[in-house]
C-alpha positions as CSV (number, residue, x, y, z in Angstrom):
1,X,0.0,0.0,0.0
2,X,1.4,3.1,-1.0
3,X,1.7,5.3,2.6
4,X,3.9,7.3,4.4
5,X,3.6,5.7,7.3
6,X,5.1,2.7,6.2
7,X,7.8,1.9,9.1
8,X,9.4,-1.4,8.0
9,X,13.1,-1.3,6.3
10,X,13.3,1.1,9.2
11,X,17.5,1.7,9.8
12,X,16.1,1.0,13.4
13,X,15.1,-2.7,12.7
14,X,17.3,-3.4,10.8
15,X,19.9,-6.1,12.1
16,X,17.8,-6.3,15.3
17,X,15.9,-9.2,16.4
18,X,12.8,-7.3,18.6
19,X,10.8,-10.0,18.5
20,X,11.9,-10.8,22.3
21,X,9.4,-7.1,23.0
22,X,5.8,-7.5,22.1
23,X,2.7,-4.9,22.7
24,X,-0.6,-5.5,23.8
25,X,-3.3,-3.5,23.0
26,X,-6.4,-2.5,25.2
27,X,-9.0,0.1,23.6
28,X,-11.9,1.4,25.6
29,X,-14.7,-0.3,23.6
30,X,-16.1,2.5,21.5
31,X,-15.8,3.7,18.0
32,X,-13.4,6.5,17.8
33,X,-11.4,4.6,20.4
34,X,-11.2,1.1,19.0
35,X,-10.2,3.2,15.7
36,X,-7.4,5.2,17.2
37,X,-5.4,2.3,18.8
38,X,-6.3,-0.3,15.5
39,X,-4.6,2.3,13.6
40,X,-1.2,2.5,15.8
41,X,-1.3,-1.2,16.0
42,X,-0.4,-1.3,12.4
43,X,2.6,1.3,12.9
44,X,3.8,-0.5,15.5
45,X,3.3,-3.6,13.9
46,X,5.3,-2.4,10.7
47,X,8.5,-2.1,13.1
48,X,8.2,-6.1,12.8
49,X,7.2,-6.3,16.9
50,X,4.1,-8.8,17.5
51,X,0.6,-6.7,18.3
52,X,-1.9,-8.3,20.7
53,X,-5.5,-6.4,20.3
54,X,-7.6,-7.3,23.1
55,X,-11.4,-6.6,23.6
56,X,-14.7,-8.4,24.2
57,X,-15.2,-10.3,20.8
58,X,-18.0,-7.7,19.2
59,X,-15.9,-5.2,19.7
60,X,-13.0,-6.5,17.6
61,X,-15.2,-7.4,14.9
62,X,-16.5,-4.2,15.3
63,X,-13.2,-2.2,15.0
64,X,-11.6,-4.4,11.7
65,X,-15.0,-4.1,10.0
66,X,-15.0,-0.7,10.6
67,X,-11.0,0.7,9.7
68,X,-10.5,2.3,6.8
69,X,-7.3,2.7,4.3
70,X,-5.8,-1.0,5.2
71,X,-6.7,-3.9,5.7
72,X,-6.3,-5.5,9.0
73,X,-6.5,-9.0,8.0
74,X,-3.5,-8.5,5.9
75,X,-0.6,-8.2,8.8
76,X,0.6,-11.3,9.9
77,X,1.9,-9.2,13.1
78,X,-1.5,-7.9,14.6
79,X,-3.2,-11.0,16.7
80,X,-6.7,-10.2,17.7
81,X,-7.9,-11.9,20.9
82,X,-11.4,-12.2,21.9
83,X,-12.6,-11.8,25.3
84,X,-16.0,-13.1,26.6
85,X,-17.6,-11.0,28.5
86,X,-21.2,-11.4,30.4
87,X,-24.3,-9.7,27.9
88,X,-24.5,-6.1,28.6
89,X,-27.6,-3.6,28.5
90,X,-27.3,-2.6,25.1
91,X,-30.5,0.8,24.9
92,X,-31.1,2.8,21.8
93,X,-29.6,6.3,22.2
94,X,-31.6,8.9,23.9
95,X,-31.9,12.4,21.7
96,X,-33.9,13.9,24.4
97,X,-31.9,13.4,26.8
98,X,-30.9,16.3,29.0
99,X,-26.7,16.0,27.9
100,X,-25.9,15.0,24.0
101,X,-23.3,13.3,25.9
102,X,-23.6,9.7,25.1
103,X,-24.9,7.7,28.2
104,X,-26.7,4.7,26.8
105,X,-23.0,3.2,26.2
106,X,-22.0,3.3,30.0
107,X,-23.4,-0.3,30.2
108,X,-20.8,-1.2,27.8
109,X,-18.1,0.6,29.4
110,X,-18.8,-0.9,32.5
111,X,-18.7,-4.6,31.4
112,X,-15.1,-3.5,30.4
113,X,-14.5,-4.1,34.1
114,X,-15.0,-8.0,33.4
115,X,-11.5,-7.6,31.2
116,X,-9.6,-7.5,34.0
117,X,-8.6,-11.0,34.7
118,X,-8.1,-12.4,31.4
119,X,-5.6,-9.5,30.7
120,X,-3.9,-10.1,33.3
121,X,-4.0,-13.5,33.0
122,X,-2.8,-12.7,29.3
123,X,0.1,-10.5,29.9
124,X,1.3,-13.1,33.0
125,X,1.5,-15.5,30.0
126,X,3.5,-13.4,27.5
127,X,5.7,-12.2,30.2
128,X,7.4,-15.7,30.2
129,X,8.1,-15.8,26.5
130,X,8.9,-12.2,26.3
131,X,11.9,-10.4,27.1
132,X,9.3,-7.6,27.4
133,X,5.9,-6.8,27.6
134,X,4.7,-3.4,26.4
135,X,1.0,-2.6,27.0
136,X,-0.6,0.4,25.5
137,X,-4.1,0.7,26.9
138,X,-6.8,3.7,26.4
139,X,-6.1,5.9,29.5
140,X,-9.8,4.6,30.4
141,X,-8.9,1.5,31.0
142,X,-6.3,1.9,33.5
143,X,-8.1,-0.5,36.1
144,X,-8.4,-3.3,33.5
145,X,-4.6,-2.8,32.9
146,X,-3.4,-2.2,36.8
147,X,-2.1,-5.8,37.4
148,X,0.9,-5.0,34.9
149,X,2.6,-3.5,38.4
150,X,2.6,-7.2,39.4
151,X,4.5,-8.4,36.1
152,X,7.9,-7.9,36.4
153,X,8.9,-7.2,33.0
154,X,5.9,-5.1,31.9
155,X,5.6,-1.9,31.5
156,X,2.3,0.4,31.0
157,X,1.9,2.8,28.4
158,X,-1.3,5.0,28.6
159,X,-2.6,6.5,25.5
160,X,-4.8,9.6,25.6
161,X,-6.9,9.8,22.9
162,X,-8.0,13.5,22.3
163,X,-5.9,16.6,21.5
164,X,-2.8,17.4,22.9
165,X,-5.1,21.0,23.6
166,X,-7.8,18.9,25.6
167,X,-5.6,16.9,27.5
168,X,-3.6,19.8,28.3
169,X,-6.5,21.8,29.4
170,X,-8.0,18.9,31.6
171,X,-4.7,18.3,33.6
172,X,-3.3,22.2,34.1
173,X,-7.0,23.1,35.5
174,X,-7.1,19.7,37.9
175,X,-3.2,20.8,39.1
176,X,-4.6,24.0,40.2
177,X,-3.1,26.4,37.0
178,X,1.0,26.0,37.1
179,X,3.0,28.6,35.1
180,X,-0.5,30.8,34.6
181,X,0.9,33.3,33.2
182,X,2.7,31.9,30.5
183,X,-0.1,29.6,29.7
184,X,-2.6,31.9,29.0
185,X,-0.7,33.4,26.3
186,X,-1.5,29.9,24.5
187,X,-5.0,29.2,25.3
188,X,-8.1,31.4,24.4
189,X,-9.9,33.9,26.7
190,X,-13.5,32.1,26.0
191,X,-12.7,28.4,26.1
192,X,-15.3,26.5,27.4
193,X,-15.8,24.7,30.8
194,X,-16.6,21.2,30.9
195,X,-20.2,21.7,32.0
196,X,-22.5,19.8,29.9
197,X,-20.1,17.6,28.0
198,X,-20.2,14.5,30.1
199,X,-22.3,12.8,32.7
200,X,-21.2,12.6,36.4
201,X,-21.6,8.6,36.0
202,X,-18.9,8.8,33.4
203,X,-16.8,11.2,34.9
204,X,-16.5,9.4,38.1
205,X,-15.5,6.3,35.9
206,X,-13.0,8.8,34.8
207,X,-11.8,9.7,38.0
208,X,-11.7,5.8,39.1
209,X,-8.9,5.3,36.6
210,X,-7.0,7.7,37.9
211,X,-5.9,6.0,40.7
212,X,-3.7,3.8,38.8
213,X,-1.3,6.1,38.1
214,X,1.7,4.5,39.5
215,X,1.9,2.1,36.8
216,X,2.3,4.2,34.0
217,X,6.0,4.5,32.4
218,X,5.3,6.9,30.0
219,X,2.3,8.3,27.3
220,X,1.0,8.1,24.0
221,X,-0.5,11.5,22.3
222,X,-2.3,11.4,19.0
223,X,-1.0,14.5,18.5
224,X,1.0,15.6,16.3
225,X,4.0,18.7,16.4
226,X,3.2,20.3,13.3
227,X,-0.5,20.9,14.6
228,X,-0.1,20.7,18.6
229,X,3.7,22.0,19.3
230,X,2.6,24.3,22.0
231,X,0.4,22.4,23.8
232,X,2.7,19.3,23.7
233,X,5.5,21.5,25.2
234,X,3.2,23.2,27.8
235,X,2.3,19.8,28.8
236,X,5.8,18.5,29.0
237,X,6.4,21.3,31.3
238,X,3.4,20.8,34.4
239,X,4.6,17.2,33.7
240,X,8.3,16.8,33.9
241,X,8.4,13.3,34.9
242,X,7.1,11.3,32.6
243,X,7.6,11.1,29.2
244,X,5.2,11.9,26.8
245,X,5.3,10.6,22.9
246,X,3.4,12.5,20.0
247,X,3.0,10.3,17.3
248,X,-0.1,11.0,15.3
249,X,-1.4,11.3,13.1
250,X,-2.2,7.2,13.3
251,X,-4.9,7.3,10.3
252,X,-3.2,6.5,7.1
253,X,-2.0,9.6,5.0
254,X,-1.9,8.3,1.9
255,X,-4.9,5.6,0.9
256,X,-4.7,2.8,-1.7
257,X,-6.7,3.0,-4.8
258,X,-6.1,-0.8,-5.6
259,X,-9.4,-1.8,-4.5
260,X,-11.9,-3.9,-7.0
261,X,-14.6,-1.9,-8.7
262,X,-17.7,-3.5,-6.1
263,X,-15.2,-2.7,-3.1
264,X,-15.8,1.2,-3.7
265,X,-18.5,2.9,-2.3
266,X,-20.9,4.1,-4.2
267,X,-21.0,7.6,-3.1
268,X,-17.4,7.6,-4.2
269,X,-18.3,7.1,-7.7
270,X,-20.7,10.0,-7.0
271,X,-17.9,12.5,-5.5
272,X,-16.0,11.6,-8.8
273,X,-18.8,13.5,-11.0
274,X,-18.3,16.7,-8.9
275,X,-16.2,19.7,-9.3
276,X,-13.2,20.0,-7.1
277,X,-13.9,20.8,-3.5
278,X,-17.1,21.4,-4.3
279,X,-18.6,19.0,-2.1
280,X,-19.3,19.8,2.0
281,X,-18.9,16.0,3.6
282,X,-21.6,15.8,6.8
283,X,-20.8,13.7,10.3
284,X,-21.3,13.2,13.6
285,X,-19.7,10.4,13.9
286,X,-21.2,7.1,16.0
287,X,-22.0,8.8,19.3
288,X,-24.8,11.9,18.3
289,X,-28.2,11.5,18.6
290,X,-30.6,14.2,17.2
291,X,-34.2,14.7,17.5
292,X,-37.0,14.7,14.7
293,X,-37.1,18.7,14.8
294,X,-32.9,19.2,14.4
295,X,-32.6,16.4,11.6
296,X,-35.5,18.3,9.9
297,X,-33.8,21.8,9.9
298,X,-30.7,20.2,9.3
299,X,-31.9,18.2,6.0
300,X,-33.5,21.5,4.8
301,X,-30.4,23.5,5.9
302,X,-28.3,21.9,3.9
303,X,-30.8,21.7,0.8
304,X,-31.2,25.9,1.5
305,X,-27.4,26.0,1.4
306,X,-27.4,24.6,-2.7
307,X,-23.9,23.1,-2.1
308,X,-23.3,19.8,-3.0
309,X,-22.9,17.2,0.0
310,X,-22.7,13.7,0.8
311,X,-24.6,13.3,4.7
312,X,-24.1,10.4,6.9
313,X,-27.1,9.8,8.6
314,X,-27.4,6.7,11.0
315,X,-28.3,6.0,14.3
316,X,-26.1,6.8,17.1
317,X,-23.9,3.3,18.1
318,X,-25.3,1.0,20.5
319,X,-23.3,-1.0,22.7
320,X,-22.9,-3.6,20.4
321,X,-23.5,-2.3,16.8
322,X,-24.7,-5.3,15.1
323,X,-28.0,-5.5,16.5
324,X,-31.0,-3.6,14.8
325,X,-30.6,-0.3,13.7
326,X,-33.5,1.9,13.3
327,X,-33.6,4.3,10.2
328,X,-34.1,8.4,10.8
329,X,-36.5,9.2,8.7
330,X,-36.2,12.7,6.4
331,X,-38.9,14.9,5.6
332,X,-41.0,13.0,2.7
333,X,-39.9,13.5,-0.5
334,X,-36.6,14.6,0.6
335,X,-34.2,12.6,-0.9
336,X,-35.8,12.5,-4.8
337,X,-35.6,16.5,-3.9
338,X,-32.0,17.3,-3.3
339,X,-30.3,14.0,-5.6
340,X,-28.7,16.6,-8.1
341,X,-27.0,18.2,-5.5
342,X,-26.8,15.9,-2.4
343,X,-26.4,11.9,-1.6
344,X,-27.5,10.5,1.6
345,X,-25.8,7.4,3.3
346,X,-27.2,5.6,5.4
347,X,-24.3,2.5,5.7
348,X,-21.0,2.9,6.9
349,X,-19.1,5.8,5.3
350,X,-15.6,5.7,4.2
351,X,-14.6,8.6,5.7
352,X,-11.3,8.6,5.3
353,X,-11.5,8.2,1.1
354,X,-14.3,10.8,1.3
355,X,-12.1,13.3,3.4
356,X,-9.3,12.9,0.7
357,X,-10.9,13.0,-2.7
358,X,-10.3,16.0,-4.6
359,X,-14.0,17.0,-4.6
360,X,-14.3,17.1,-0.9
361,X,-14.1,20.8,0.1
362,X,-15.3,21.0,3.6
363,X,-16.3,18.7,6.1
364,X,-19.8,19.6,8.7
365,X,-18.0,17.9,12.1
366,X,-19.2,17.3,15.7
367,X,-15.0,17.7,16.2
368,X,-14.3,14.6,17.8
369,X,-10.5,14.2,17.7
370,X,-10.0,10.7,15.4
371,X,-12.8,13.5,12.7
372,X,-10.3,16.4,13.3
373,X,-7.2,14.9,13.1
374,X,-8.4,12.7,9.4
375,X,-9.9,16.4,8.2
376,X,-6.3,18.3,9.0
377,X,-4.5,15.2,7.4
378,X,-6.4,15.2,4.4
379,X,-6.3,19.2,4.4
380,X,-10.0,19.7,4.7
381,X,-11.2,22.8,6.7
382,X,-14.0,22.1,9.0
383,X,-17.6,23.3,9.8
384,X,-17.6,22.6,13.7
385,X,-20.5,21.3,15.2
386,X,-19.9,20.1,18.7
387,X,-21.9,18.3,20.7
388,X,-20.1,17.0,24.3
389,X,-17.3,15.6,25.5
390,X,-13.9,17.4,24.1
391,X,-15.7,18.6,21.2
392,X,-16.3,22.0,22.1
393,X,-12.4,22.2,23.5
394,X,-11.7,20.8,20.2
395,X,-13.4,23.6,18.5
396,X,-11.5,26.5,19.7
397,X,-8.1,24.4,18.4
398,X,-9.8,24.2,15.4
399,X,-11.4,27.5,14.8
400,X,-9.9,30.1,17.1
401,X,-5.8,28.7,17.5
402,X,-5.6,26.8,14.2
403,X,-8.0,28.6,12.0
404,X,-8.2,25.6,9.9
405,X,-12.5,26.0,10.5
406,X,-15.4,28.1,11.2
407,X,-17.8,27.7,14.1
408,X,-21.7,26.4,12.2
409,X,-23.0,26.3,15.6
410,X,-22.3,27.9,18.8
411,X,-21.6,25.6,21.5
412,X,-23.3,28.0,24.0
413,X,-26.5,27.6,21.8
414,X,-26.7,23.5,22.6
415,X,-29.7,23.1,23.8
416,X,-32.1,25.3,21.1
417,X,-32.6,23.9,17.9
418,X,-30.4,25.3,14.9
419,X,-33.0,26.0,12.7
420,X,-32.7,25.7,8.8
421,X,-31.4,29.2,7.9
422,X,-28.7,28.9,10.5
423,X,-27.4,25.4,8.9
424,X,-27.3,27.2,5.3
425,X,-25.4,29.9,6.3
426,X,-22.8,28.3,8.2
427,X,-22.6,25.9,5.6
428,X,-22.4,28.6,2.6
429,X,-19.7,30.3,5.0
430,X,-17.5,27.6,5.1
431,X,-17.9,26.7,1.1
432,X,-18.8,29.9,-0.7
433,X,-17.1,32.9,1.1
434,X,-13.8,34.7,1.2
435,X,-13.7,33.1,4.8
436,X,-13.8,30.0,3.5
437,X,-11.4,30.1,1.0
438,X,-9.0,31.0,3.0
439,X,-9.8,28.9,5.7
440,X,-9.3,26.1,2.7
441,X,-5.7,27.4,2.1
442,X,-4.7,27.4,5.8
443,X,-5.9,24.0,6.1
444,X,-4.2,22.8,2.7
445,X,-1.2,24.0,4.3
446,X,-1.6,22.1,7.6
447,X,-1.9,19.1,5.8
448,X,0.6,18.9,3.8
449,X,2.7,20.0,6.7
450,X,1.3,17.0,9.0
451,X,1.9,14.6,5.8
452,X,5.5,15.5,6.0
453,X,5.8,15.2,9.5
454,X,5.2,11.0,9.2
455,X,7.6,10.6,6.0
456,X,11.5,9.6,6.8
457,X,12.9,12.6,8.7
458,X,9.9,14.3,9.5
459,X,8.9,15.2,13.2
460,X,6.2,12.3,14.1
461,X,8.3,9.6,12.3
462,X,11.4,10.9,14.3
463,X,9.0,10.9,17.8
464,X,7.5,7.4,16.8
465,X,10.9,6.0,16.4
466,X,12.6,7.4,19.5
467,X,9.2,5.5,21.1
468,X,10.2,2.1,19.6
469,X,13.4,2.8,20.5
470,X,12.8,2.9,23.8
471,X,10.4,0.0,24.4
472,X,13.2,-2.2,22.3
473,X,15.9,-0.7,24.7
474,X,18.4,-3.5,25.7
């Protein structure tokens, strides 16, 4: 596959025999999560060191069905191990619910607790053939992962899976502000607080998995230099201690075209009819649930807005996404209405391929960080949408320190309905105006700068391998 981040013939490998270190992987069970650590197990993997991926057996069909730009079926180094764990509450989302935050998952996060004995019994295992055992686990799942300070030659490597600008944010305001002054030259007068972007049952699930810090050896940012320097320095700085890796972006950069004509998407053959980015790409990713009224206004939003679009609209992920799925229904006639200038998918999207065809122009995002980071790769400005959890954080980065998008909808305007006119304009704003344009150029420019970043030489190649280098230490 033709990709910068192709590691292997690495100087570093060469002539060594690592097979002696091996990494287990252990992803909090949801989309954006499973995603993010699938992807770095094929960049580790690529530095010829064995990958273990470990989750509850849905959840790893759920995560290689799902990946996008490889194929993991095809690395003989990345070993997926299926855990059983006891059924789980699985209830439909709740779009009336008094957060957007997503709380019909907990269930699912929960049962994760039931991973904690076959991991360790797992690692214990591995530690007898290994010379040593690296384990990179979601930085929520530090109590599945806490027996590794029993295992002798293990070591625990947690991986924090939103910005470099959130995680920053979250750890300077819980120490109480250090170096003030000098931060807030870096951060934004008007960043939001956390109020309203998750549920105290998840936050104190948060806050449970912080009392397993002692194990950690060192973290994992998908951040990325080129995007995040500041931030990655700043937290460097209120954390001097441990030592912190930025090694995204972990989504491939460049993507494959060898795929058979019935393994494209159909709304790929559609993006190839349209004028270069000319075409506004709509998400929310898995997590969002919207109400009747704001899929209305939204559907005749974007029709008002007479850009062309492709719209991904499904049902917000259950705890295990292959039971039934219920379809949204759009306002009747809709879709015979807008087909000259918009398509409507209703299966799982190729994001990435849509994020990096030439027609793509702009991309309508709730700003979750896995979104951001595959919009900045593929140089796509974004129309930020946020809905809870880091995604309003993630929308000053974006809009306000990056300028790489424009705010559709206000974040302090959550709970109203953003009615139709709103949804046009903010749209037009980001495709049709000066703003936008230039917006366009700034993120062109990021991308190509982040692109460079992973090929030989550049900044998160050089960070990744200083990484490998130091779990393959003799």
């Amino acid at each position: 596959m033709a990709n910068h981040q192709n590691h292997q013939n690495h100087p570093l490998t060469n002539g060594h025999n690592l097979s002696q270190v091996v990494v287990v992987m252990v992803p909090l069970p949801a989309q954006g999560h499973l995603n993010q650590l699938l992807h770095l197990s094929r960049l580790v993997s690529t530095y010829d060191i064995p990958v273990h991926y470990i989750a509850a057996a849905t959840h790893n069909r759920q995560a290689k069905l799902r990946v996008h730009g490889w194929n993991p079926n095809s690395s003989t180094n990345i070993h997926f191990h299926d855990i059983s764990v006891p059924p789980f509450p699985c209830p439909p989302p709740d779009p009336t619910a008094a957060t957007n935050f997503p709380s019909h998952i907990l269930p699912m996060i929960y049962a994760t607790h039931h991973l904690r004995d076959p991991v360790r019994e797992f690692l214990s295992e591995l530690s007898s053939k290994a010379r040593r055992v690296i384990v990179i686990y979601d930085s929520c799942m530090a109590a599945v992962v806490q027996d590794v300070a029993c295992i002798q030659n293990a070591e625990a490597y947690p991986f924090h899976s939103v910005s470099a600008f959130a995680t920053f944010l979250y750890l300077w305001e819980e120490m109480g502000k250090p170096l003030e002054e000098e931060a807030k030259r870096y951060i934004p007068d008007d960043v939001p607080s956390l109020e309203g972007c998750f549920t105290d049952d998840f936050l104190d699930f948060v806050f449970e998995q912080y009392q397993f810090k002692s194990i950690i050896s060192g973290s994992l940012l998908n951040a990325n230099w080129a995007i995040e320097k500041l931030y990655i320095e700043l937290m460097e700085r209120i954390l001097p201690d441990k030592k912190s890796w930025a090694i995204g972006p972990f989504n491939p950069v460049e993507l494959s075209e060898k795929k058979a004509p019935n393994d494209r998407h159909i709304c790929l053959d559609w993006l190839d009819k349209q004028a270069p980015k000319s075409v506004i790409y709509v998400s929310f990713g898995t997590t969002i649930a919207l109400t009747d009224k704001k899929i209305e206004e939204l559907a005749l939003g974007l029709e008002q807005s007479n850009q062309k679009f492709i719209w991904v609209l499904r049902e917000a992920d259950k705890g295990d996404v292959f039971g039934e799925v219920t379809k949204i229904e759009l306002p009747k006639g809709y879709e015979e209405r807008v087909r000259n200038i918009g398509i409507v998918v209703r299966d799982w999207a190729p994001q990435l391929e849509i994020l990096g065809h030439p027609s793509t122009g702009g991309f309508l995002s709730h700003c979750g960080w896995n979104s951001c980071m595959e919009s900045i790769t593929m140089g796509v400005p974004i129309g930020a949408w946020p809905f809870h959890s880091d995604q309003p954080r993630n929308t000053v980065l974006i809009t306000k320190v990056l300028k790489v998008g424009t705010v559709v909808r206000d974040w302090s305007r959550r709970d109203e309905v953003a009615v139709a006119a709103t949804v046009a304009e903010g749209v037009k704003k980001l495709m049709a105006s000066e703003e936008g344009n230039e917006t366009r150029k700034r993120a062109e420019e990021l991308g190509r700068a982040v692109r460079r970043s992973v090929a030989e030489g550049g900044g998160s190649r050089v960070e990744f391998d200083s990484f490998i280098a130091h779990i393959t230490r003799s």
